[in-house]
Residue frames as a rotation matrix with the C-alpha (Angstrom) as fourth column:
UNK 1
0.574 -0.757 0.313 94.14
0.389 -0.084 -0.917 103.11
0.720 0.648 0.247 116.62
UNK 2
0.712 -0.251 -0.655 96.84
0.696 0.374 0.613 103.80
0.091 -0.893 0.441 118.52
UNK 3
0.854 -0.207 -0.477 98.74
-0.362 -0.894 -0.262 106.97
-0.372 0.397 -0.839 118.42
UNK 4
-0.221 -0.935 -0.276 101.64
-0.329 -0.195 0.924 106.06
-0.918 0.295 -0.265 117.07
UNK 5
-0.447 0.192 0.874 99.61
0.850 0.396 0.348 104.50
-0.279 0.898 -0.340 114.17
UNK 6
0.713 0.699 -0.059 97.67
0.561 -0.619 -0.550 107.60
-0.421 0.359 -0.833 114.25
UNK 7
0.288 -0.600 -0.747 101.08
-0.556 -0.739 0.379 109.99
-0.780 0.306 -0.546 113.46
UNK 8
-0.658 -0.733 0.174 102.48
0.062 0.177 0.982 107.63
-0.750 0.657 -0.071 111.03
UNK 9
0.216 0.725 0.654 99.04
0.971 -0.087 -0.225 107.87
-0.106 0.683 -0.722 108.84
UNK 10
0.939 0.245 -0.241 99.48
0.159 -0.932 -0.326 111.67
-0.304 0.267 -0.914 109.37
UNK 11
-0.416 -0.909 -0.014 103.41
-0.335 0.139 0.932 111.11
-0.845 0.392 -0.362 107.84
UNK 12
-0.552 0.190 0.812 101.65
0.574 0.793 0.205 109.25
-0.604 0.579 -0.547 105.51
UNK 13
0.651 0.758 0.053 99.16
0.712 -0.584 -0.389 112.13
-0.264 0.291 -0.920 104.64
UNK 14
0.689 -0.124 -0.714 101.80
-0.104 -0.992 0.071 114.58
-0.717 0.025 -0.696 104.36
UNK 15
-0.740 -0.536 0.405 103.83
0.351 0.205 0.913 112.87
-0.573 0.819 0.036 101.52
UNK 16
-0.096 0.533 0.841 100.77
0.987 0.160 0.011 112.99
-0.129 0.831 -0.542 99.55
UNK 17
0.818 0.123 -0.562 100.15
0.003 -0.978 -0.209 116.88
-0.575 0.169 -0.800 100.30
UNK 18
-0.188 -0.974 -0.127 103.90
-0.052 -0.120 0.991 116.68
-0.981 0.193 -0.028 99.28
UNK 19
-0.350 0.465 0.813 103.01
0.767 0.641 -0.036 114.55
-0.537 0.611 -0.581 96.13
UNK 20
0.280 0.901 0.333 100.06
0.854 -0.075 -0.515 116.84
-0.438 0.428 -0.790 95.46
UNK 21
0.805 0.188 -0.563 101.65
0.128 -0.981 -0.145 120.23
-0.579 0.045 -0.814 95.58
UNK 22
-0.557 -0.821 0.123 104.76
-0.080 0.201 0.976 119.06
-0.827 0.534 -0.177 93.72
UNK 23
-0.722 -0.035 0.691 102.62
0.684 0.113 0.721 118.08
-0.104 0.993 -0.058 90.61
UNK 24
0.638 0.680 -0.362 99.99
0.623 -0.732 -0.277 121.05
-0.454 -0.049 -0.890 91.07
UNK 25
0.113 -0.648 -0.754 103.40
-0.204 -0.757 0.620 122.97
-0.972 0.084 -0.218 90.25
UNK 26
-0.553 -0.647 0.525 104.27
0.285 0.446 0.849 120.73
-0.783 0.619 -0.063 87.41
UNK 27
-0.016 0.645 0.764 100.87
0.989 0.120 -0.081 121.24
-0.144 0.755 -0.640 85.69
UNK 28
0.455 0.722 0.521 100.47
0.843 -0.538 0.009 124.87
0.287 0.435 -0.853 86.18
UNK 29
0.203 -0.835 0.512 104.19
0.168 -0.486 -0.858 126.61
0.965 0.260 0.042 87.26
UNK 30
-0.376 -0.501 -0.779 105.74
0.887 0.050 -0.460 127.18
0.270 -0.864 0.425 90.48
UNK 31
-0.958 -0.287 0.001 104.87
0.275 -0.918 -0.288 130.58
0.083 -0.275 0.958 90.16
UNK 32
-0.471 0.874 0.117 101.27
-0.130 -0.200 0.971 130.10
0.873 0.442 0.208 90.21
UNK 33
-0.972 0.212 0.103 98.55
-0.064 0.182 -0.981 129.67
-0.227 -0.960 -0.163 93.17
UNK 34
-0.237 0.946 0.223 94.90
0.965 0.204 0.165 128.75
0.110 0.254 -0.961 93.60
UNK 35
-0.410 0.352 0.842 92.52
0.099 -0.900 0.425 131.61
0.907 0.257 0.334 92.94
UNK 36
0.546 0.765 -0.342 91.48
0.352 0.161 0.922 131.50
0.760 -0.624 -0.181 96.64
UNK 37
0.540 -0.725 -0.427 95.07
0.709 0.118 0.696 131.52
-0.454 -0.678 0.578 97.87
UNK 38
0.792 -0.542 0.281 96.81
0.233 -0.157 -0.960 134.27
0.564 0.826 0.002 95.21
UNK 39
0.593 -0.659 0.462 98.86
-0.802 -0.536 0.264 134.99
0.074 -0.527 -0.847 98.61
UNK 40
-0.005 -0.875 0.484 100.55
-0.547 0.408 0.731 131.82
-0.837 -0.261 -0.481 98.47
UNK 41
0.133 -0.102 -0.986 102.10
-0.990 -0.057 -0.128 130.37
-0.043 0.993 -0.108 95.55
UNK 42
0.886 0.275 -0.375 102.75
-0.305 0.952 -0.023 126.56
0.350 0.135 0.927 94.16
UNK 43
-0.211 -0.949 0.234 106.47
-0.072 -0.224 -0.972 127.16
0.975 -0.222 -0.021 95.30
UNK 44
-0.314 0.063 0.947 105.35
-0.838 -0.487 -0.245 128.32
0.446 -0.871 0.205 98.59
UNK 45
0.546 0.705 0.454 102.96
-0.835 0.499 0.230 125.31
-0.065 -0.504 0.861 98.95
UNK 46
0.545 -0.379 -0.748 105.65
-0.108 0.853 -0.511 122.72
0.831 0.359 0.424 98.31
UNK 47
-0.683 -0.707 0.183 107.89
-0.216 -0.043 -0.975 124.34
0.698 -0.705 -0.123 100.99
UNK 48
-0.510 0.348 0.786 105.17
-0.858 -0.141 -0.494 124.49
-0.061 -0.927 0.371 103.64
UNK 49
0.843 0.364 -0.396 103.76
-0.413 0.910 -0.043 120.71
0.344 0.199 0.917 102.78
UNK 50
0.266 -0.852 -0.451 107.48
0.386 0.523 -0.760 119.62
0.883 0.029 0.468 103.24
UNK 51
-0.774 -0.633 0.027 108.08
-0.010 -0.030 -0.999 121.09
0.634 -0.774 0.017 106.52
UNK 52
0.381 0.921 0.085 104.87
-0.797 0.280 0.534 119.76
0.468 -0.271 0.841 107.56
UNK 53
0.757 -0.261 -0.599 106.21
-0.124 0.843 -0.524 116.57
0.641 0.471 0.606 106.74
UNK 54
-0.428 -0.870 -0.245 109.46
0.219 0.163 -0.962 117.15
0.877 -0.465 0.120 108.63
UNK 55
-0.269 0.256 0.928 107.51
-0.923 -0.344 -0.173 118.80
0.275 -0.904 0.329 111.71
UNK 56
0.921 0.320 0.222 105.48
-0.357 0.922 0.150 114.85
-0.157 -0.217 0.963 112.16
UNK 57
0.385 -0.765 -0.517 108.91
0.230 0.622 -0.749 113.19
0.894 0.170 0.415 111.56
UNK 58
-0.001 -0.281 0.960 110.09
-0.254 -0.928 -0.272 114.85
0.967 -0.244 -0.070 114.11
UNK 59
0.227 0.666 0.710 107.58
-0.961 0.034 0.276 114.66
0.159 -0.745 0.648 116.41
UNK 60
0.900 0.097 -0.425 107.71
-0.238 0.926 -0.292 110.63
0.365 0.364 0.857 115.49
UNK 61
0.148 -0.746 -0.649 111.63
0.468 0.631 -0.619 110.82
0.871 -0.212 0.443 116.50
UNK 62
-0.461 -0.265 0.847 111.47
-0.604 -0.606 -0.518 113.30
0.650 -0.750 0.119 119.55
UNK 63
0.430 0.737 0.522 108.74
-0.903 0.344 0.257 110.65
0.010 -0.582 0.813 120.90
UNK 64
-0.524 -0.843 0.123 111.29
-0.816 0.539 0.210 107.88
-0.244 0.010 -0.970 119.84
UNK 65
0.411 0.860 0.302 108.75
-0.437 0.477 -0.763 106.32
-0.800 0.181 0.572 117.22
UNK 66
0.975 -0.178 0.130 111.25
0.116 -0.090 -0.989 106.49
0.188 0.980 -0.068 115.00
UNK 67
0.216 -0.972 -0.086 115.22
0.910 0.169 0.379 106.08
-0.354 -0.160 0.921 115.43
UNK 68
0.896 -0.265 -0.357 116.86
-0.360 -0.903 -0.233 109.50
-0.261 0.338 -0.904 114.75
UNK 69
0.750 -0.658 0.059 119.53
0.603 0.645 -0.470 109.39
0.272 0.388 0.880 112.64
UNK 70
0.101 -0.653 -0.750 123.21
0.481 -0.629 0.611 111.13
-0.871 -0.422 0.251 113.28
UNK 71
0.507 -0.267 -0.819 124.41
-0.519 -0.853 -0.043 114.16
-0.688 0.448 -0.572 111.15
UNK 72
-0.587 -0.703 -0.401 126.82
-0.734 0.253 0.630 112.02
-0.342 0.664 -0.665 109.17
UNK 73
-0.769 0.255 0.587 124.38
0.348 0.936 0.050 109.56
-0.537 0.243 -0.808 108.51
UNK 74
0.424 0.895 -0.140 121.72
0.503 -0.361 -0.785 111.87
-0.753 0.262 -0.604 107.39
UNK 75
0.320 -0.470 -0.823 124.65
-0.781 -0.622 0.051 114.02
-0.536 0.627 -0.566 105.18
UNK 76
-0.853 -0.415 0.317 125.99
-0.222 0.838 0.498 110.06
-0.472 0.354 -0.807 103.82
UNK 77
-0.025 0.791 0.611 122.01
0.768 0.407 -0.494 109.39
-0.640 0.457 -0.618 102.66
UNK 78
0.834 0.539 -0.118 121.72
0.172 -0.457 -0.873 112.72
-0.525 0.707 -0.474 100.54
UNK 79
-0.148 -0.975 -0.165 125.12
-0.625 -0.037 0.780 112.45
-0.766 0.219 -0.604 99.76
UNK 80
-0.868 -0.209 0.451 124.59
0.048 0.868 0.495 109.10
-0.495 0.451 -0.743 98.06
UNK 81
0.400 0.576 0.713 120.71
0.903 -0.113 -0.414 109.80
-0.157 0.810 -0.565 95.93
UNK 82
0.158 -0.333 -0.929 122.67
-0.740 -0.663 0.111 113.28
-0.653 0.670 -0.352 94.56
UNK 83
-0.525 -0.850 -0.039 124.76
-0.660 0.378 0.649 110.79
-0.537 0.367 -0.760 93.20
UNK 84
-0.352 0.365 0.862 122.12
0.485 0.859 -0.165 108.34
-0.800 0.360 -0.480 92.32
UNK 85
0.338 0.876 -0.344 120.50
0.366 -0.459 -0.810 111.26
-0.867 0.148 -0.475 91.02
UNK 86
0.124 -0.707 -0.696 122.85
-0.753 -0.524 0.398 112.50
-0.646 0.475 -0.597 88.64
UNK 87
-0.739 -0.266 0.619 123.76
0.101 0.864 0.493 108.54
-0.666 0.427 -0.612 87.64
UNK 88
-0.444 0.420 0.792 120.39
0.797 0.588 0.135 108.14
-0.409 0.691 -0.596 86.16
UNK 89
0.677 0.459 -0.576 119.63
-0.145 -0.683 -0.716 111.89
-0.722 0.568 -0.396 84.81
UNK 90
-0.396 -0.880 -0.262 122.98
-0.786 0.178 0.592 111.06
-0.474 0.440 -0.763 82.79
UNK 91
-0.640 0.334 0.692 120.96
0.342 0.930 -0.132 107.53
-0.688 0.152 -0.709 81.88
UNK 92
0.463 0.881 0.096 117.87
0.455 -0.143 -0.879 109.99
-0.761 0.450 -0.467 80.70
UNK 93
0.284 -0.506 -0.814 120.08
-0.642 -0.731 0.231 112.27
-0.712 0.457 -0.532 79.03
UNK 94
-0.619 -0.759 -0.203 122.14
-0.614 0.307 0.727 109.74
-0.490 0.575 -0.656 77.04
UNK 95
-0.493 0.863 0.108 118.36
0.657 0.451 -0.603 108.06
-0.570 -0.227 -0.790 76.40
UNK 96
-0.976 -0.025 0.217 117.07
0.130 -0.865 0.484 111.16
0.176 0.501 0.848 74.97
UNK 97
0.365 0.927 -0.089 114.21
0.652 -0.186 0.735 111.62
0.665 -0.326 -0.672 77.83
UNK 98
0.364 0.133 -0.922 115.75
0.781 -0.583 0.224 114.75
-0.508 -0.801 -0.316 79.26
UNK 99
0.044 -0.825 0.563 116.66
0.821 -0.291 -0.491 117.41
0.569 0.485 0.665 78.10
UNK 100
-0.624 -0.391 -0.676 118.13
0.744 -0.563 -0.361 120.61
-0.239 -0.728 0.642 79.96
UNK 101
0.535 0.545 -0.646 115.66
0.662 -0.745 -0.081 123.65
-0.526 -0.384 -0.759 81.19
């Protein structure tokens, strides 16, 4: 394997941590944590999975494995899934498969 296949598996590995600790929250609250860990919480473990996640991107565009993108292009992509976001919570909402916290 070749490193650059080897980082994008380990990009690949850190969605799932992502993934994992995102529904570890859902089942059992942000504010919870494994009895092993009671110093970090399910909150905590999303943030530090996700800037895992960004630390191998990174790496991936500082090594130019990956195109980096400019500031307006990166603020134009989260610009546009708010928006997407919103479109279809408004879809669930008007659906009656959301309902507000």
């Amino acid at each position: 394997m070749k490193r650059s296949e080897h980082l994008l598996v380990c990009l690949m590995e850190e969605c799932a941590e992502v993934q994992q600790a995102v529904a570890k929250s859902l089942r059992f609250g942000l504010e919870d944590h494994h009895p092993e860990r009671p110093d970090l919480t399910n909150e905590a473990e999303i943030l530090t999975e996700f800037y895992q996640l960004v630390a191998v991107m990174d790496l991936l565009q500082e090594e130019e494995m990956i195109s980096s993108l400019s500031e307006v292009e990166v603020e134009r992509i989260k610009k546009r899934k708010l928006e997407k976001l919103d479109e279809y919570m408004e879809y669930s909402r008007n659906t009656c498969h959301l309902i507000e916290d």
